[in-house]
C-alpha positions in Angstrom: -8.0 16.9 -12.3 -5.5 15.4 -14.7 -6.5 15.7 -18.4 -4.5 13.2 -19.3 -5.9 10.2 -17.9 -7.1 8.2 -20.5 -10.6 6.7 -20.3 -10.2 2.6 -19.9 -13.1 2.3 -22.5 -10.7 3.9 -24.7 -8.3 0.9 -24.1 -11.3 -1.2 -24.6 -12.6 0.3 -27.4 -9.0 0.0 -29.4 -8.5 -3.6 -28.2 -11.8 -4.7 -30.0 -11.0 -2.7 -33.1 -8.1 -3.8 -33.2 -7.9 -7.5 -32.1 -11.4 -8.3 -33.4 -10.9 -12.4 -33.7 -8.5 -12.1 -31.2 -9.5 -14.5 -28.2 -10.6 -11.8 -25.4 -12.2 -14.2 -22.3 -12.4 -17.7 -22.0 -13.9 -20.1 -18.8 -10.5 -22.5 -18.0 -13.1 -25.2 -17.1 -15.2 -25.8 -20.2 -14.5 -24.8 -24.2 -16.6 -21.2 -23.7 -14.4 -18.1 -25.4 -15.1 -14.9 -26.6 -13.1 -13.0 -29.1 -13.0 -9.3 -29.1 -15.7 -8.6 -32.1 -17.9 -11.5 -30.0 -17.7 -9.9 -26.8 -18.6 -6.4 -28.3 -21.3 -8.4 -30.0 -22.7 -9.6 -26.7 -22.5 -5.8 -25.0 -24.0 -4.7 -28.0 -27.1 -6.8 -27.1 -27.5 -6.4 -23.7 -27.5 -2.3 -24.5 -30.4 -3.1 -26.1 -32.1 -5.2 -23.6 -31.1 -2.2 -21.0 -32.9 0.1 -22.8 -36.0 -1.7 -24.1 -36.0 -2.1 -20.3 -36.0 1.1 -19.5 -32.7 1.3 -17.8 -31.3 4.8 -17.9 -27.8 5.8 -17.5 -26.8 5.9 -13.7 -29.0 3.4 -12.9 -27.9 0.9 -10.6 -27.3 -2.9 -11.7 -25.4 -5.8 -9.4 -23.1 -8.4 -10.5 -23.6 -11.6 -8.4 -21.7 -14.9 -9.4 -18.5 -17.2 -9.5 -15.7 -15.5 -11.9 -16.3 -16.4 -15.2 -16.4 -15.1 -19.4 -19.8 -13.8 -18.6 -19.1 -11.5 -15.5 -16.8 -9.9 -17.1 -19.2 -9.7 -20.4 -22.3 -8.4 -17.8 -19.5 -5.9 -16.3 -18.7 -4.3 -19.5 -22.3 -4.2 -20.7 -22.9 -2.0 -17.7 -20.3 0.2 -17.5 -20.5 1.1 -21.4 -24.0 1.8 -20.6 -23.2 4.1 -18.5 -25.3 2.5 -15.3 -23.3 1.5 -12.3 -22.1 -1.5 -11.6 -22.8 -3.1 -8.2 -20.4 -5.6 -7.3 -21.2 -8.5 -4.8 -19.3 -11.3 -3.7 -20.9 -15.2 -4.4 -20.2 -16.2 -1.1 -21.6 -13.6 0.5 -25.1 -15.1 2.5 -28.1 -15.0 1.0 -29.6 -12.8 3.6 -26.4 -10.6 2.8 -27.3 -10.6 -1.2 -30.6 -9.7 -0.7 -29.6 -6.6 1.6 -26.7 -5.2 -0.7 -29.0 -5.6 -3.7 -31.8 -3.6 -1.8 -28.9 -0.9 -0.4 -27.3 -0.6 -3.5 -31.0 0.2 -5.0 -29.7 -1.9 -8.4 -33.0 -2.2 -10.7 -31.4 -5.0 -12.5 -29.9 -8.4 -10.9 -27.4 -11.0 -13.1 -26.8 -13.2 -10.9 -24.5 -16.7 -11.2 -26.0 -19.8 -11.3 -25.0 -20.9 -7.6 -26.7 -17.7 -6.5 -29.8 -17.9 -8.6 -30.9 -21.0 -6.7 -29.7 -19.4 -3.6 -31.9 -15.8 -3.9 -35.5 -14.9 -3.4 -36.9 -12.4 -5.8 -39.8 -11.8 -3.1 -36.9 -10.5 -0.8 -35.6 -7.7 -3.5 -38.8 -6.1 -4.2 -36.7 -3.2 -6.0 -35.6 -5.4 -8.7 -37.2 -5.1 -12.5 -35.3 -8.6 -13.4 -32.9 -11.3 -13.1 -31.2 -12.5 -15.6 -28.6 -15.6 -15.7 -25.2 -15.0 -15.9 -24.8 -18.2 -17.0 -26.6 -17.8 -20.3 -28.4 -14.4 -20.3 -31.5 -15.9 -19.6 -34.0 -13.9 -18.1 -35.2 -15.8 -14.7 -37.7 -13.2 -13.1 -39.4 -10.4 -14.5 -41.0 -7.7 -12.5 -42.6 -5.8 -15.0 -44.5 -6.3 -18.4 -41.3 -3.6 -20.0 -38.8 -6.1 -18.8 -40.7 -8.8 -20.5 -41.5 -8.1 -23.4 -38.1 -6.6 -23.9 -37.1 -9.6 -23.2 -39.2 -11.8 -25.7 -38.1 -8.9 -28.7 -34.7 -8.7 -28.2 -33.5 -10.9 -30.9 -35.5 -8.7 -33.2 -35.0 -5.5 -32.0 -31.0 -6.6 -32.3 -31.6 -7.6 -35.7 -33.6 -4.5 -36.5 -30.2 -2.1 -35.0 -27.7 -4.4 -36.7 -29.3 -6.1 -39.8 -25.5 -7.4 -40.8 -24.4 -8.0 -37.4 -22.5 -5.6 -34.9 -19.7 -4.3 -37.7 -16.0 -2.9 -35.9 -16.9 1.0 -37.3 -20.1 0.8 -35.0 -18.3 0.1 -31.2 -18.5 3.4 -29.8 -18.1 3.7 -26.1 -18.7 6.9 -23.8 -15.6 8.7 -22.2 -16.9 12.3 -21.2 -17.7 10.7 -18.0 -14.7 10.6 -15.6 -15.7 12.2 -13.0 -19.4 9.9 -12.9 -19.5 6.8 -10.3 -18.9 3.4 -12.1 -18.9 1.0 -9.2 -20.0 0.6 -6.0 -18.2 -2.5 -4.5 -19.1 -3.9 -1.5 -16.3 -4.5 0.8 -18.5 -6.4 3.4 -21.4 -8.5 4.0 -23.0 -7.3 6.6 -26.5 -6.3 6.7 -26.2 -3.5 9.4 -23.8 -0.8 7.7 -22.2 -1.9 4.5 -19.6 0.2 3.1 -20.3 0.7 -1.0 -17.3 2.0 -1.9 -18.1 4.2 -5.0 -15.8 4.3 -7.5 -15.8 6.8 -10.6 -14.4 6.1 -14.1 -11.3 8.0 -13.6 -10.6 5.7 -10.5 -10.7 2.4 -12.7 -9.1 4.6 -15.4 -5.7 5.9 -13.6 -5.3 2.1 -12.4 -5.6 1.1 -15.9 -3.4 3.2 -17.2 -0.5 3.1 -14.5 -0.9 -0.8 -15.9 -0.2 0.0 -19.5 1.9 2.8 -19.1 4.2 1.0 -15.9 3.4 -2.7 -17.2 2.4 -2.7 -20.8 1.0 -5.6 -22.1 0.3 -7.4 -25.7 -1.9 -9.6 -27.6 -1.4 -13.1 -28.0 -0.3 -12.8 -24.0 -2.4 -15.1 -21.4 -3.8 -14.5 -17.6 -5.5 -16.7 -15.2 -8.1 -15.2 -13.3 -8.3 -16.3 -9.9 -8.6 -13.5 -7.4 -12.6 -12.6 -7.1 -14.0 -10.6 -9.7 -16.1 -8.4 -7.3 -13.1 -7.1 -5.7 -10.9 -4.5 -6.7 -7.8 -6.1 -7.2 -9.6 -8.7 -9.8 -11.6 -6.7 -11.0 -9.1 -4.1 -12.5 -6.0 -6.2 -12.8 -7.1 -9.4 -14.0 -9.4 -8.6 -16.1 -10.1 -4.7 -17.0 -6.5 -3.8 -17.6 -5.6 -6.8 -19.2 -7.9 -6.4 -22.4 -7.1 -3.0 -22.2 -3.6 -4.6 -24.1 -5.6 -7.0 -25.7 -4.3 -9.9 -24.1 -6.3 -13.4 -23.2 -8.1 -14.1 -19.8 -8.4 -17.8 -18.8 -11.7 -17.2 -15.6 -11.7 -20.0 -12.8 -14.7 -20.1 -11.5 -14.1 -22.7 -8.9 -12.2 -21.9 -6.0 -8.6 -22.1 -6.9 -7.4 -24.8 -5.1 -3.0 -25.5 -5.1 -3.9 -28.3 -7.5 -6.5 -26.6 -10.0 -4.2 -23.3 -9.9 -0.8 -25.4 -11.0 -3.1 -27.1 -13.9 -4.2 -23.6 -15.4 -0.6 -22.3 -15.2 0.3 -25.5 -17.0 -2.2 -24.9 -19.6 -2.5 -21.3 -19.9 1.6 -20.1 -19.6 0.3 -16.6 -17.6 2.7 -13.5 -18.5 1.7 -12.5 -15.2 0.4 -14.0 -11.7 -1.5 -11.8 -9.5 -1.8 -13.3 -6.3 -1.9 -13.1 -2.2 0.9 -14.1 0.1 -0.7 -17.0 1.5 -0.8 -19.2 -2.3 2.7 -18.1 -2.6 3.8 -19.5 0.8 1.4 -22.8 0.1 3.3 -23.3 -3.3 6.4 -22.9 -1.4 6.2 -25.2 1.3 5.2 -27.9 -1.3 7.8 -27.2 -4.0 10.5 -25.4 -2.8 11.0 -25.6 0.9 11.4 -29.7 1.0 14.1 -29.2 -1.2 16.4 -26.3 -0.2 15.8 -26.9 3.6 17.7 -30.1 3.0 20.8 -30.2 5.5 23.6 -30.5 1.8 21.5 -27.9 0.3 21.3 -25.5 2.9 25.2 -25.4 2.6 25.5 -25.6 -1.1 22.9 -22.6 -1.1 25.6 -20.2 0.3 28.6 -22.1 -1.3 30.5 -19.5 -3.9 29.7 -20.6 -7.5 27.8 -23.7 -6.2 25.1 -21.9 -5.0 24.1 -19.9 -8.2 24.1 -23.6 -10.0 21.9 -24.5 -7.3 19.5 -21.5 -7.5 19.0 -22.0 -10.8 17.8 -24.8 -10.6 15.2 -24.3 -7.3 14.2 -20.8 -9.7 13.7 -23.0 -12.9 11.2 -25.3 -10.9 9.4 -22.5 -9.6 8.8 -20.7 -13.0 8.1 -24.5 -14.4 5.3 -24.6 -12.0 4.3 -20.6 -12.9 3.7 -21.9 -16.7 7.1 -20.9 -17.6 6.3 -17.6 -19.1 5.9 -15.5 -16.5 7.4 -12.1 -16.4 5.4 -10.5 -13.3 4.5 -12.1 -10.0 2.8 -9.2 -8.3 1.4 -10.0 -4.7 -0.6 -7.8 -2.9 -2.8 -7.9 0.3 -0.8 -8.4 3.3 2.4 -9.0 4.2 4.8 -11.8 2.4 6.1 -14.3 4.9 9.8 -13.6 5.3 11.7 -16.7 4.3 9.7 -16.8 1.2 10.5 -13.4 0.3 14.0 -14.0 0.6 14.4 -16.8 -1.4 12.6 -15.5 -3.9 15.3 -12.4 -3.9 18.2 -14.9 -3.6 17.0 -16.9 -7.2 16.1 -13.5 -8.6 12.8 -14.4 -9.4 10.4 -11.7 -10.9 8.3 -10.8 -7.8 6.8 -7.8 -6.6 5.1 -6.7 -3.6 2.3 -4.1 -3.9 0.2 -1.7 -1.5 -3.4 -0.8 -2.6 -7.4 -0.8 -1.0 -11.0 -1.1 -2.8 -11.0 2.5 -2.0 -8.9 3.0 -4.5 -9.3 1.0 -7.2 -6.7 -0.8 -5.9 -3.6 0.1 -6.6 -1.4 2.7 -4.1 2.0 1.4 -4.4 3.9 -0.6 -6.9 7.7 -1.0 -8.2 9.0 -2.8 -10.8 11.2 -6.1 -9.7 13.9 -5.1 -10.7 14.2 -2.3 -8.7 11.8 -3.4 -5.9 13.4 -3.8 -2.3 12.6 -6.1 0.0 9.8 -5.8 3.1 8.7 -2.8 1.2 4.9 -2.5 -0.9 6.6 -0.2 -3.7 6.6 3.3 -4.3 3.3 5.8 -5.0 1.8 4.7 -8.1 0.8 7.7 -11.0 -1.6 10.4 -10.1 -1.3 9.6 -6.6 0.0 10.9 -3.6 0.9 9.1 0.2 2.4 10.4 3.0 2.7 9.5 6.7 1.0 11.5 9.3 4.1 11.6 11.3 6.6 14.5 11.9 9.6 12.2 10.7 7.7 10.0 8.1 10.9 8.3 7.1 11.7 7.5 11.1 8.3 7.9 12.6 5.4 5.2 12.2 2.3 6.6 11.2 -0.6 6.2 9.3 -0.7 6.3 5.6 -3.0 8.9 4.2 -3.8 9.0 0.5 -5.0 11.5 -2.3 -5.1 11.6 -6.1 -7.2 10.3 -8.9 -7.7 6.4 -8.0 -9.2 7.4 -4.5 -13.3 6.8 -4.1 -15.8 9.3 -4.2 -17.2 8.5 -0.6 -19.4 5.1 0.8 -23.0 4.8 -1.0 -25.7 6.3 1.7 -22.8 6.2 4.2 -22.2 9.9 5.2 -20.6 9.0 8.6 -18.4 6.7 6.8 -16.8 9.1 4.5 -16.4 11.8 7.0 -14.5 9.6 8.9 -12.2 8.4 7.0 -10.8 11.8 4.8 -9.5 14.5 6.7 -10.4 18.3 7.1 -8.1 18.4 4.1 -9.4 15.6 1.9 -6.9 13.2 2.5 -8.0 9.9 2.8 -7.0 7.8 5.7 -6.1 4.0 4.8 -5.9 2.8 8.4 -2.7 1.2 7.8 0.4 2.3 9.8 3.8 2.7 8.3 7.0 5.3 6.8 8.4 5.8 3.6 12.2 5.8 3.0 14.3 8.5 1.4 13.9 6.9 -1.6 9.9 6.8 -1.5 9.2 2.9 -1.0 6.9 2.1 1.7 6.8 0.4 4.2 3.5 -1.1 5.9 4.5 -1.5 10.0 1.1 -2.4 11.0 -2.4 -2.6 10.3 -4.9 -0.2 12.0 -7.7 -2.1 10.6 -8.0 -6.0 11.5 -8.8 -6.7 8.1 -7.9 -10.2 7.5 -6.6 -11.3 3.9 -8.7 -14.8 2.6 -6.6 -17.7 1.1 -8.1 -16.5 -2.6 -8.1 -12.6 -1.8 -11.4 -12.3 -0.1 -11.6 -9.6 2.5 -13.2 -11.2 6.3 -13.7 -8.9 9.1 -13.4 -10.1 12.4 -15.4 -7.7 13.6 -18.7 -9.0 11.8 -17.8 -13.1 12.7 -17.1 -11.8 16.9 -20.7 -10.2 16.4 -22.2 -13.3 15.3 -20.2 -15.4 17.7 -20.1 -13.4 20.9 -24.7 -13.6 20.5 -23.7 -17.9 20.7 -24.5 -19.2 24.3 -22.1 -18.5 27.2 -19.6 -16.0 24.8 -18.8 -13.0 27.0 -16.2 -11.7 24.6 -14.1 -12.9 21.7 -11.2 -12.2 19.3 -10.6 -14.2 15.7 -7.4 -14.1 14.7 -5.8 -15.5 11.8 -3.3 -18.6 12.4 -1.4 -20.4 9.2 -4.6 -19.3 6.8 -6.8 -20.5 9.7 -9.3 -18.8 11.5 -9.2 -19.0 15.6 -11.9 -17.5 18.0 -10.3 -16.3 20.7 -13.4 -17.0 23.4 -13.5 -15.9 27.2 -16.5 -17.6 28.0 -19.2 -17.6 30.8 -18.2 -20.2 33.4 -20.2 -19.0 36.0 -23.5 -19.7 33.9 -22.5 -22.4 32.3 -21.8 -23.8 35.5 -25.6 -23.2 37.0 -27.3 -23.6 33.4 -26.0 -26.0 31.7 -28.3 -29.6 31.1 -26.3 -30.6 27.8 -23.5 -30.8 27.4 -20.5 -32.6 29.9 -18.1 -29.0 29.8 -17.9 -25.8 28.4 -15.2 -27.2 25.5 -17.9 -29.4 24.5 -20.6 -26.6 24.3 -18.0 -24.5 22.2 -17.9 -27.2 19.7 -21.4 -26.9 19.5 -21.0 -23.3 18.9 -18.8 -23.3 16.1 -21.1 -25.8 13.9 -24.0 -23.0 14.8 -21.6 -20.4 14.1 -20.4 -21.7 10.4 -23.7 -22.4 9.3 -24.5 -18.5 9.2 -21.1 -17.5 7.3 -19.5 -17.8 3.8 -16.9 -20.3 3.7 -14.1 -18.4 3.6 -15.0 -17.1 7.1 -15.6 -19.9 9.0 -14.0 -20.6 12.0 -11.7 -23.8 12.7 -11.1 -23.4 16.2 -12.5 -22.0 19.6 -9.7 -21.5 22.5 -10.3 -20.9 25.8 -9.1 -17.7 27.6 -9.2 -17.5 31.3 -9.4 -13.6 31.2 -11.4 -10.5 30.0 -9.4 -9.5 27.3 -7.5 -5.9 27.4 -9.4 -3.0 26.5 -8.7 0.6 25.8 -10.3 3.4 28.1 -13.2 3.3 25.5 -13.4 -0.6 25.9 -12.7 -1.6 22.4 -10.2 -4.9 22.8 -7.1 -4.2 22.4 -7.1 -6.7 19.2 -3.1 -5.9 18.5 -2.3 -7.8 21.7 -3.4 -11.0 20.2 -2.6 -13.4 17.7 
C-alpha cells in the first residue's frame, strides 16, 4: 500500500473550492454548463435524494446514457456517496441493460434519455427507481421511500442548506481507498459478464500519475469523446481533468470526423485523447492527399526544404486539433505505421499509451518528447510490468501486471479472477510483448481478440460469432476487423443448404439474409458489414478453439 496516493476526491474537492464560478462541464451541443460551486450544488442534492431513499454507502447504482454534463454530475454524486458506481454502455441492447443492471444488483437506475425509452422497469425488478439523466427527473418509482423522497427533496434541500450549498460545507470522503468505486462492464453479454471492480485507489493512482506526469490548469479546455462508461473516458477525460480544474466540452453524439473537427474548432483542447483509427481517418483526409503528392514526396526528404515543408503539413494538423494542443495521447491498439512516422517526422506532440479497464486504464505512458516510436511508453507510477519470458527484452511474452491501478477481481465472477492473476498475484493482461533496456514496451501481439471500436468501444468477436454461428447454415466463423470494418469470416453448410433450401437462389444470397438478422440483435458499433465465404473448416488448436491469429 502506498500512503501517498492521494484520494481523487481530494483533487475534486480543491478544484471546487478553489474554482468555484469556474466553468467545470458543459454539453458541446446545447448552451448547458456547470461551474464548480453548481456542480457541487447538484451532488449536494442528489446526496440527499440518496439518502431520503434509503441508499446506504456501498450500495450499488448504474450509469446508463450518451456522454454528457449530467453523467458526469450522476457519477460524482455516487462516488462522493460512497455507493458504487455501475457503469454501462448506451449502446449496449436492451436485453443487455436489463441483465447488467440485475447482475450488478444496482438499487438505483439514471439512465439517458435514448435508454429510458429503450428499458423496461418490469424487466429490473431489483431497482427502487429511475431517474433521468437528462434532467434528474424521477421516471419510475418502486417504493413509497423513493417517492416521497422524491416529492420533498426541494425542501428537505432547503431545510440542509437554507442559504444554499456554501464552499466551507463540500466535504468529501477519502478514508476509503481500499473500498470498490466502480464496477464497469467490459461486455454486453448476458451469459458471463465481466464487472471489473475498481477501488478508489485504482481511479486515484490514474489520477494522480495525470497531475503529477501531465499537470493541468484552469481556464484549460477538453472534448470529451471516448465513452464515459469506459475506463479510458471515464478517468482521463473527465475525472482527472477537473481534478486540475480545467473545462470539459461532453459530445454526446457519436463523434463523427466532421462533428469532432467543429468541437476542436470551438473548444481549442490542450489535450486529445483518442484511438488510432480517428487519427488515421484525419489523416487520410488532411494530410496524406497532400504529402503523397509525387513534388512533395521529394521535397519531404530535401535538406532545408523539407523542414519548411513540415511545417507547414504540422501547422495544418494542429489547425485542425484547435491549435492549442499540447498532448495527443492515443491509446487502444496499435497506430498505423506511416501515420506514426509522419507524425515523428513534423515533430508533432503525440504519444502512444498501453492500459486495460482492469486497471483504470492507464499501464504505460511517456512523455512526447522522450517517447519512441512502435513503443506504448514506459510503466506508469505505482505500477509494475514485466514479461513472462526468460529474456523479456529478446523474448515475446505476456505482459503481467501489479500495483495500485490493478482491479480488485470481476463482480460474482470467481473463475474470472482466478484466471487471470497468478499464484503470485500478478495479473495477466493477455497481451504479448518485451520491454527494452530502457523500460518502453512494446505490444507484439494480442492474446485477446479484443477489437478496438472507431470511438473507443470495446467488441468481442467472440460474443458477435456466438450470435452468428446460431444464423442458418453457419458451421463456424471468425470476425475480423478490416479498415474499421467488421468481416465475418463464414464456412458455411453447403451440404444442407443444398438439400434445404426453398428461398433463396444461393448460399451468398442467404448470407445476406443473415447479416440483416444478425445486425438487428447488436449495438451499432458491432455490426457486421460483410460475410465472406471460406471453403474450409478453419484451423484449430488440439482443444478446437480456431486458431483466430491465422486470420485477418
Amino acid at each position: 500500500m502506498n500512503k501517498s496516493t492521494i484520494h481523487y476526491l481530494s483533487y475534486l474537492e480543491h478544484s471546487i473550492k478553489s474554482y468555484w464560478n469556474e466553468p467545470a462541464v458543459s454539453d458541446f451541443d446545447s448552451s448547458y454548463t456547470l461551474s464548480y460551486g453548481e456542480l457541487a450544488e447538484k451532488i449536494a442534492r442528489l446526496h440527499i435524494l440518496f439518502q431520503q431513499s434509503g441508499l446506504q454507502k456501498g450500495d450499488k447504482i448504474a450509469i446508463c446514457g450518451r456522454n454528457c454534463a449530467n453523467w458526469a454530475v450522476s457519477f460524482l454524486a455516487v462516488s462522493t456517496y460512497e455507493a458504487i458506481a455501475v457503469s454501462i454502455l448506451p449502446e449496449f441492447p436492451t436485453k443487455s441493460i436489463h441483465a447488467l443492471v440485475n447482475h450488478s444488483e444496482a438499487k438505483l437506475l439514471f439512465a439517458g434519455s435514448v435508454v429510458s425509452k429503450a428499458i423496461n422497469a418490469e424487466e429490473m425488478p431489483n431497482l427502487i427507481g429511475i431517474i433521468s439523466m437528462n434532467n434528474f427527473e424521477l421516471l419510475k418509482a418502486n417504493t413509497r421511500q423513493v417517492e416521497n423522497a422524491y416529492q420533498q427533496w426541494e425542501s428537505a434541500f432547503k431545510e440542509k442548506y437554507p442559504n444554499g450549498l456554501s464552499i466551507d460545507e463540500v466535504s468529501y470522503p477519502k478514508d476509503n481507498m481500499d473500498d470498490p468505486a466502480v464496477i464497469n462492464y467490459t461486455s454486453g453479454t448476458t451469459s458471463d459478464p465481466k464487472g471489473v471492480i475498481l477501488s478508489y485507489r485504482s481511479l486515484s493512482s490514474n489520477v494522480q500519475f495525470g497531475q503529477d506526469r501531465i499537470p493541468n490548469k484552469p481556464g484549460w479546455s477538453m472534448v470529451s469523446m471516448l465513452p464515459l462508461a469506459h475506463m479510458f473516458g471515464m478517468t482521463f477525460e473527465f475525472v482527472y481533468q477537473l481534478a486540475g480544474g480545467c473545462h470539459v466540452y461532453f459530445l454526446s453524439k457519436t463523434p463523427s470526423p466532421q462533428i469532432l473537427m467543429k468541437a476542436f474548432a470551438d473548444v481549442h483542447p490542450y489535450m486529445i485523447l483518442t484511438v488510432p483509427l480517428v487519427i488515421e481517418k484525419i489523416f487520410k483526409k488532411t494530410v496524406f492527399p497532400v504529402i503523397n503528392k509525387p513534388i512533395i514526396r521529394i521535397l519531404w526528404y530535401t535538406p532545408f526544404i523539407k523542414n519548411v515543408i513540415r511545417k507547414k503539413v504540422y501547422t495544418k494538423l494542429m489547425d485542425a486539433f484547435g491549435g492549442k494542443l499540447l498532448h495527443l495521447i492515443i491509446g487502444g491498439a496499435a497506430l498505423n505505421r506511416q501515420v506514426e512516422r509522419c507524425l515523428k517526422q513534423i515533430k508533432f506532440p503525440y504519444t502512444v499509451g498501453y492500459g486495460m479497464t482492469e486497471c483504470g486504464p492507464i499501464l504505460g505512458y511517456e512523455d512526447w518528447t522522450q517517447f519512441k516510436a512502435k513503443s506504448c511508453g514506459k510503466a506508469v507510477d505505482r505500477v509494475v510490468v514485466r514479461i513472462d519470458s526468460e529474456r523479456p527484452t529478446k523474448d515475446v511474452g505476456e505482459i503481467l501486471v501489479r500495483g495500485e491501478n490493478v482491479m480488485q477481481g470481476y463482480y460474482k465472477n470467481p473463475e474470472a479472477t482466478k484466471a487471470v492473476f497468478t499464484e503470485d498475484g500478478w495479473m495477466k493482461t493477455g497481451d504479448l510483448g518485451i520491454i527494452d533496456s530502457e523500460g518502453n514496451i512494446f505490444i507484439r501481439g494480442r492474446n485477446k481478440s479484443m477489437i478496438l471500436g472507431a470511438s473507443g468501444q470495446n467488441i468481442y468477436p467472440e460474443e458477435i460469432e456466438d450470435k452468428l454461428n446460431t444464423l442458418p447454415f453457419v458451421l463456424e466463423s471468425v470476425v475480423v476487423e478490416r479498415k474499421g470494418k467488421l468481416v465475418a469470416l463464414v464456412y458455411p453448410d453447403n451440404d444442407t443448404f443444398t438439400k434445404e433450401n426453398v428461398r433463396f437462389k444461393d448460399i451468398k444470397e442467404q448470407m445476406q439474409h443473415n447479416i440483416i438478422r444478425l445486425n438487428r440483435i447488436l449495438p451499432p458499433f458491432c455490426r457486421v458489414t460483410e460475410i465472406e465465404l471460406v471453403d474450409k473448416e478453419f484451423e484449430k488448436t488440439p482443444k478446437r478453439s480456431i486458431k483466430r491469429f491465422m486470420y485477418s
